[in-house]
VEXGUDREN-899969 format. One record per residue (C-alpha): x, y, z. Coordinates in steps of 0.001 Angstrom, whole numbers, padded with zeros to 6 digits, always signed. Example, Ala and Ser with C-alpha at 12.3 -4.5 7.8 and 13.67 -1.06 7.14 Angstrom:
+012300-004500+007800/+013670-001060+007140/
END
This chain:
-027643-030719+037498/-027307-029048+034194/-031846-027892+034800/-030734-026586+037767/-028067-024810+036689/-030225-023123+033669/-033152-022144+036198/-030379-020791+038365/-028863-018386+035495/-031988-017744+033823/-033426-016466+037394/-030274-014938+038100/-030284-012526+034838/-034746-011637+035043/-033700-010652+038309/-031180-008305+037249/-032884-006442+034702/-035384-005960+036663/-033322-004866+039731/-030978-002498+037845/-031747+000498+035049/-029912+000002+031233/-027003+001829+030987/-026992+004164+028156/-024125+003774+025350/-022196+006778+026961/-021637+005168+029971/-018190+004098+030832/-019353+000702+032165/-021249+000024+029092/-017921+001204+027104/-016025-001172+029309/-017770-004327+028920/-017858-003768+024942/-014637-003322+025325/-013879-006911+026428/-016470-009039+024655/-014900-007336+021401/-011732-008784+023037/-012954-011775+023244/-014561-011978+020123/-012841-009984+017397/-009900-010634+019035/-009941-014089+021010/-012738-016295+018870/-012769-014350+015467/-008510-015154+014820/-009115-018479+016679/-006599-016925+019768/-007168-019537+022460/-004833-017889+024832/-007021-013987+024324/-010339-016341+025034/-008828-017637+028033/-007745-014686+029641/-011310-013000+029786/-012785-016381+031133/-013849-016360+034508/-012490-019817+036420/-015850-020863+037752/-017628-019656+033884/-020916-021646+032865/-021692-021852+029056/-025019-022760+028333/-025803-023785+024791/-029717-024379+023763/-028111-026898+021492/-024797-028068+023314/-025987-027904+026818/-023926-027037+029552/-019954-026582+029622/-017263-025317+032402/-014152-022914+031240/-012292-026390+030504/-014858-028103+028380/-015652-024636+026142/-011862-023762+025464/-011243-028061+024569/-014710-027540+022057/-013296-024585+020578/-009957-025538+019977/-010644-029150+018697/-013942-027600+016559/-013937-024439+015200/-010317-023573+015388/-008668-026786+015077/-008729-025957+011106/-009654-022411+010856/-008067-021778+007215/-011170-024508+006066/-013566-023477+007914/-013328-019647+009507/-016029-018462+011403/-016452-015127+012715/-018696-013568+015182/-020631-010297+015218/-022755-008370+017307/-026016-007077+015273/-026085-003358+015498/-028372-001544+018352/-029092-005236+020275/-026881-004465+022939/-028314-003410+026228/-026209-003656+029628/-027339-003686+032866/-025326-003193+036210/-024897-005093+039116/-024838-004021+041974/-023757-005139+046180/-024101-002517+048995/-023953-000177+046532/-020850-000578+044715/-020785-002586+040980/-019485-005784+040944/-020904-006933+037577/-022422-006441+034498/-025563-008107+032502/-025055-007697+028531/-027676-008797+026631/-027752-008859+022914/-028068-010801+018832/-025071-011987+017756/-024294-013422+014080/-021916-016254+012891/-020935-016614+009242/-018399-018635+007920/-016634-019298+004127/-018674-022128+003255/-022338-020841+004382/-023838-017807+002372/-026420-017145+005128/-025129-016205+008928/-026567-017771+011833/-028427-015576+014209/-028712-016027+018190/-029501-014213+020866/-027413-014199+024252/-026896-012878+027659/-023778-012718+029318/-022881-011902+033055/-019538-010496+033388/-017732-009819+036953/-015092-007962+038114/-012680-010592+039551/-009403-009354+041746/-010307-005599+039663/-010200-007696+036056/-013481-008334+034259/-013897-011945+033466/-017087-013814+031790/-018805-015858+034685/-021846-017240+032900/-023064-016790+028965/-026188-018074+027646/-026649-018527+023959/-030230-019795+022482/-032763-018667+020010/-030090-020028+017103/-031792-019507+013689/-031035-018524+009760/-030377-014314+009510/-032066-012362+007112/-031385-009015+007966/-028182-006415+007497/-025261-007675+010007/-023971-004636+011601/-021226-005021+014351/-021791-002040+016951/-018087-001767+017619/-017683+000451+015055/-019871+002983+017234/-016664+003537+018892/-013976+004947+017711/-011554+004112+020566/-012892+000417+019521/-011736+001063+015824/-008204+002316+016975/-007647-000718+019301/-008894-002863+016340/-006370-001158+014003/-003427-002202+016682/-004723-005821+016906/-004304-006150+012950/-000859-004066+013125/-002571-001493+010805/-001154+001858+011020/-003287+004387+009583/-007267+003761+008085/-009230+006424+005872/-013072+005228+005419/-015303+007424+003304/-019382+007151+003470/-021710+007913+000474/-024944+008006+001673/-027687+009828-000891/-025610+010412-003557/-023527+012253-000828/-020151+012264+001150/-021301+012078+003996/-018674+010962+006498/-014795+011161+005804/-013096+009283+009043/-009197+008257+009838/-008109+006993+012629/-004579+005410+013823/-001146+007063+013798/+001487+008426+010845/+004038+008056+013352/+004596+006787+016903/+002389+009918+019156/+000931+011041+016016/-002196+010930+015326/-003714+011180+011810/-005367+014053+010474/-008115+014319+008583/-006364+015131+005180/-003973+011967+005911/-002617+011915+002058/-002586+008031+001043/-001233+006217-001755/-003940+004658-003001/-001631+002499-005926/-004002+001037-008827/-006681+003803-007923/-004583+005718-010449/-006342+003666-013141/-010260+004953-012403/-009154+008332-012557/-006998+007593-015988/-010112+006309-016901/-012500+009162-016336/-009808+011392-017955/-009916+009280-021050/-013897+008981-020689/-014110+012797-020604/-012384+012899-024139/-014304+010735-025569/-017491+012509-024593/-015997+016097-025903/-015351+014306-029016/-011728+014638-028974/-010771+010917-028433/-012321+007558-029642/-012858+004262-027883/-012534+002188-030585/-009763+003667-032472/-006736+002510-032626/-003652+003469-030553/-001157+003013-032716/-002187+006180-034951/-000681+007759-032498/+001750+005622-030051/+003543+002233-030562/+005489+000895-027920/+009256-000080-029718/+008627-003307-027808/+006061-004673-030014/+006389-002768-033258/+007233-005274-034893/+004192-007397-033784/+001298-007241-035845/-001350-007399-032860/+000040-003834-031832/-002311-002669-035135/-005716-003980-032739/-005200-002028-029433/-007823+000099-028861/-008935+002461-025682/-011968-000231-025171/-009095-002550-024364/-006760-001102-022699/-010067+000307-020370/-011357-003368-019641/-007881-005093-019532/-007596-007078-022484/-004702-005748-024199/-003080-009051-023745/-000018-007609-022000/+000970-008992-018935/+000628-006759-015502/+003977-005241-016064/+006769-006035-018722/+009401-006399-015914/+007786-009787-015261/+008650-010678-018545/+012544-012024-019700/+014931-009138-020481/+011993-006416-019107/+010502-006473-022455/+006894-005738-023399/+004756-008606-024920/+001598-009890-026144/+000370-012851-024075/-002646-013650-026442/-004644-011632-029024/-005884-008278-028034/-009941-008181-027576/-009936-011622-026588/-010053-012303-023141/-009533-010742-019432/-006045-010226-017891/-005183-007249-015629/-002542-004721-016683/-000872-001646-015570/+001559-001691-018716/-001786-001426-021036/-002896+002074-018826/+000746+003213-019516/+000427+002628-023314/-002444+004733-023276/-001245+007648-021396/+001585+007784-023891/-000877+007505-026725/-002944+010879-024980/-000089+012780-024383/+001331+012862-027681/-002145+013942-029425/-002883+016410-026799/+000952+017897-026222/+000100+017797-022718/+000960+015512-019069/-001969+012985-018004/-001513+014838-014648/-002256+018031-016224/-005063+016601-018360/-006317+015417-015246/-006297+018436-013142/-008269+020596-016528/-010495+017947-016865/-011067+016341-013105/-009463+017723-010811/-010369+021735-010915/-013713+021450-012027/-014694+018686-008888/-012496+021350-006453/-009915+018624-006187/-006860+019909-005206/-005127+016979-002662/-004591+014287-005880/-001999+014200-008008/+000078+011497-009739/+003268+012945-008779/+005026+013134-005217/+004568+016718-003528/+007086+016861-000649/+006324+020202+000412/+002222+019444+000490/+002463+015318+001619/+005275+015223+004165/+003707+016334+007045/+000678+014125+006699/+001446+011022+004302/+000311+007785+005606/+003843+005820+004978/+003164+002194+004160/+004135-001178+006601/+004254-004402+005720/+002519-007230+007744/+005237-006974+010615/+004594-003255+011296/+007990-002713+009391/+007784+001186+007653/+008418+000912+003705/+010618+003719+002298/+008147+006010+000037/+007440+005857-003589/+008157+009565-004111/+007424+009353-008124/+008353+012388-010611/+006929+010878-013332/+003435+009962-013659/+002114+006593-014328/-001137+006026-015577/-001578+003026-013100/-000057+002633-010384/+001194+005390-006704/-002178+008212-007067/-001499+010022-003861/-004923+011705-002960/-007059+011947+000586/-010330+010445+001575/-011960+013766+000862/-010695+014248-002615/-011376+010204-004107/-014771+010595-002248/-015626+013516-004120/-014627+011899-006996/-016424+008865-006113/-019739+010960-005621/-019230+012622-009428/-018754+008799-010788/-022278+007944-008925/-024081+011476-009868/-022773+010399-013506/-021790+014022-013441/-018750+013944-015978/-019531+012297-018732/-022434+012367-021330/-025100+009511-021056/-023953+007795-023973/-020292+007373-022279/-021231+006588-018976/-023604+003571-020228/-020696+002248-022040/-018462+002836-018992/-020588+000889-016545/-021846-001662-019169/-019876-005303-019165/-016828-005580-021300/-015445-008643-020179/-016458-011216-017820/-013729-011745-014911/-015619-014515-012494/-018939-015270-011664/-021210-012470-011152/-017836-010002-011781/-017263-008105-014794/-015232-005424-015861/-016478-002287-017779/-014486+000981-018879/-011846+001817-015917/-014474-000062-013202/-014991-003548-012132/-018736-004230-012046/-020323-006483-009253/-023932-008217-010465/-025938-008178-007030/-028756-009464-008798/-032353-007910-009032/-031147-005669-011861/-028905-004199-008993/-024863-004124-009252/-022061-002086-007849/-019157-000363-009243/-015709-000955-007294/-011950-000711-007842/-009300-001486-005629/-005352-000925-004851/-002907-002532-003579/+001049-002527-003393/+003561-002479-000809/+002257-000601+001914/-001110-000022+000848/-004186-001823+000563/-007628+000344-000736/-010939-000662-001732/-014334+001440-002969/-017680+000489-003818/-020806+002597-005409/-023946+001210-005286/-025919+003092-007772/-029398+001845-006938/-029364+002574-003791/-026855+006025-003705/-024664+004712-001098/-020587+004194-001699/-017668+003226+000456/-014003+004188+000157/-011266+001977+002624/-007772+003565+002183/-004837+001435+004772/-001359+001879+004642/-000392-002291+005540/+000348-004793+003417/-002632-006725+005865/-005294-003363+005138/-007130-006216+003695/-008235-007629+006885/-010438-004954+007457/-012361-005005+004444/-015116-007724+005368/-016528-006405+008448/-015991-002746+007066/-018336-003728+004068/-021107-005733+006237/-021769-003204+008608/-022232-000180+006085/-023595-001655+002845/-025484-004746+005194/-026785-007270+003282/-025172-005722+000293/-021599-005656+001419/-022022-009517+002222/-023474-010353-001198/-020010-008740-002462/-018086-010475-000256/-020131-013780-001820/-018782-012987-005046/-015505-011960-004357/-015051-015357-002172/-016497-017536-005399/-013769-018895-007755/
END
């Protein structure tokens, strides 16, 4: 029965390619039925949501399998939910189309469409496989009772992948807005650096219920403060008027740890590759107090409270704010002028992306008048792009500075390091990238330079859950790339 059923569908779908022209991407039809297998898969199989799945089955739906053989809509929704999804926190996979493989055909009786033929490569990857599985597949959807329901789906040709997984529903931007709702993310920026360049500055969602989000959507971007801190303090050192390796107390001690001899050690190198040996912040500490944790030069350990003992350090020697350091030294000469460490009401109101939290629940703003060194830059996709680009170009510093910024300091993880103000990714091959990330309540932000290669990408949300985006966001424009990073984030 099963043979028959095969030579049945496999006649069934020549037959219809043959019969009926491709529909170009344009088409509403082939907009429609992209539409629902992203449903079904980004939604229904990718989050393991049986009930989604269901709902876009047809009741009389064949599954053929080249491994598996054949299944009915009862079968397929018992394998999936007692395989795949019956521990999805071990073992997640997720499904994407490869870029371009789509092609969709009509169908067609007396003239009026009743189905659809979608043909395509998809990809499966999970958390414990560093290579995706490739297959290709051919689906006939049909419009049941004016609903479009999958009626039969081959899937065969399974092999290893080799090449760059790139999901095609990011084609679309209607597709990226509905896939903003199904996270319950508000508001996305996404920056592309292609040749050294920025070449695409995107954001889609709302800032508020019927309002859509402009261009220059302002984000708070939270520990993003700390590359541009960074390149402030880089740019001293490379006109000579600051020094990595002296130390900060010839100029600032915190009263906090005055009276702690390890205070004498700090030095710029330190605080620029975390290991101060201060905590994150010192209100984690008993009686908000500022501490040594272990002997500065030492070791790795993230901290905001080390940025802020440098910014104190700068402004005393220089007489001047790190915000208007930054805007002599960054800001004006990259034509910068959406970034600042400090809350502008009259210039962000209209257009800040406020934060949520993983409910949808608005967070009330962090309108700082004071700057911190680490922690609530405010700045649009345009402006940290450019910035991005001038970071890539090695346009701000001198040679001799911008080795030692992108050179390992410290070793974080496997294949993770971090240099002066940068986290450093080894991709092998003598290639690596240059990231830094941000998050906080309300926001979640990632970027990623790939020297080698002049390419970059900047991911600004405003959700506690932004983070959800970042995998398939990273595949589909840095390819093989973005999965190696994912590789090496995912390793402990």
């Amino acid at each position: 029965m099963a043979k028959k059923i095969q030579l049945v569908c496999m006649f069934f779908l020549l037959f219809s390619k043959v019969a009926c022209a491709q529909l170009n991407s344009s088409d509403l039809l082939y907009k429609t039925i992209l539409e629902k297998d992203s449903l079904l898969f980004s939604v229904g199989f990718n989050n393991c949501d049986i009930t989604q799945f269901e709902n876009l089955l047809s009741d009389k739906l064949i599954f053929l399998h080249d491994k598996n053989g054949v299944s009915n809509k009862q079968q397929f929704l018992k394998d999936l939910e007692n395989g795949l999804c019956k521990n999805p926190g071990v073992r997640q996979v997720k499904r994407i189309l490869e870029k371009g493989s789509t092609k969709i055909y009509p169908l067609y009786k007396d003239g009026i469409i009743y189905g659809a033929v979608q043909d395509g490569t998809h990809l499966f990857y999970d958390n414990t496989e560093n290579t995706p599985g490739v297959a290709k597949f051919s689906n006939i959807w049909e419009l049941e009772n004016g609903k479009w329901k999958l009626a039969i789906s081959l899937s065969y040709d399974h092999q290893s992948y080799s090449g760059d997984i790139m999901p095609s529903s990011f084609d679309n931007d209607t597709e990226i807005e509905n896939w903003l709702k199904r996270n319950n993310i508000k508001t996305l920026g996404l920056g592309i650096i292609e040749g050294g360049k920025l070449k695409q500055v995107k954001v889609y969602g709302e800032l508020k219920e019927r309002t859509a989000a402009p261009y220059n959507t302002v984000f708070n971007v939270a520990s993003l403060a700390k590359t541009i801190t960074a390149m402030v303090t880089l740019k001293l050192v490379s006109l000579g008027k600051w020094k990595l390796d002296e130390p900060i107390f010839h100029y600032w001690t915190d009263p906090d740890v005055k009276n702690d001899p390890r205070h004498k050690k700090l030095t710029t190198r330190m605080v620029l590759s975390h290991q101060t040996g201060f905590p994150n912040w010192r209100y984690l500490n008993t009686e908000n107090k500022l501490s040594f944790e272990f002997e500065p030069g030492t070791k790795y350990q993230y901290s905001g409270e080390g940025f802020e003992y440098l910014r104190k350090a700068i402004e005393i020697k220089f007489k001047k704010s790190l915000e208007q350091l930054a805007k002599e030294l960054v800001f004006e000469r990259l034509d910068i002028n959406d970034t600042s460490y400090l809350w502008n009401d009259e210039n962000y109101s209209s257009r800040f992306a406020s934060g949520h939290d993983a409910t949808g629940k608005l967070y009330s703003n962090a309108k700082n008048q004071t700057v911190n060194a680490a922690d609530d830059l405010h700045t649009t996709i345009a402006d940290y792009g450019t910035f991005l680009v001038s970071i890539l170009n090695g346009e701000s510093l001198n040679k001799e500075v911008y080795q030692e910024m992108i050179k390992p300091q410290v070793k974080t993880k496997k294949n993770k390091y971090f240099g002066l103000g940068l986290e450093l990714y080894d991709l092998g091959n003598s290639e690596y990238a240059i990231s830094h990330g941000g998050s906080d309540n309300g926001t979640q932000c990632l970027t990623f330079l790939l020297p080698k290669t002049n390419q970059g990408i900047l991911i600004f949300t405003n959700s506690d859950v932004g983070y959800k985006l970042y995998n398939e966001l990273l595949v589909h424009y840095l390819g093989e790339k973005g999965k190696k990073l994912i590789d090496i984030e995912n390793n402990e």
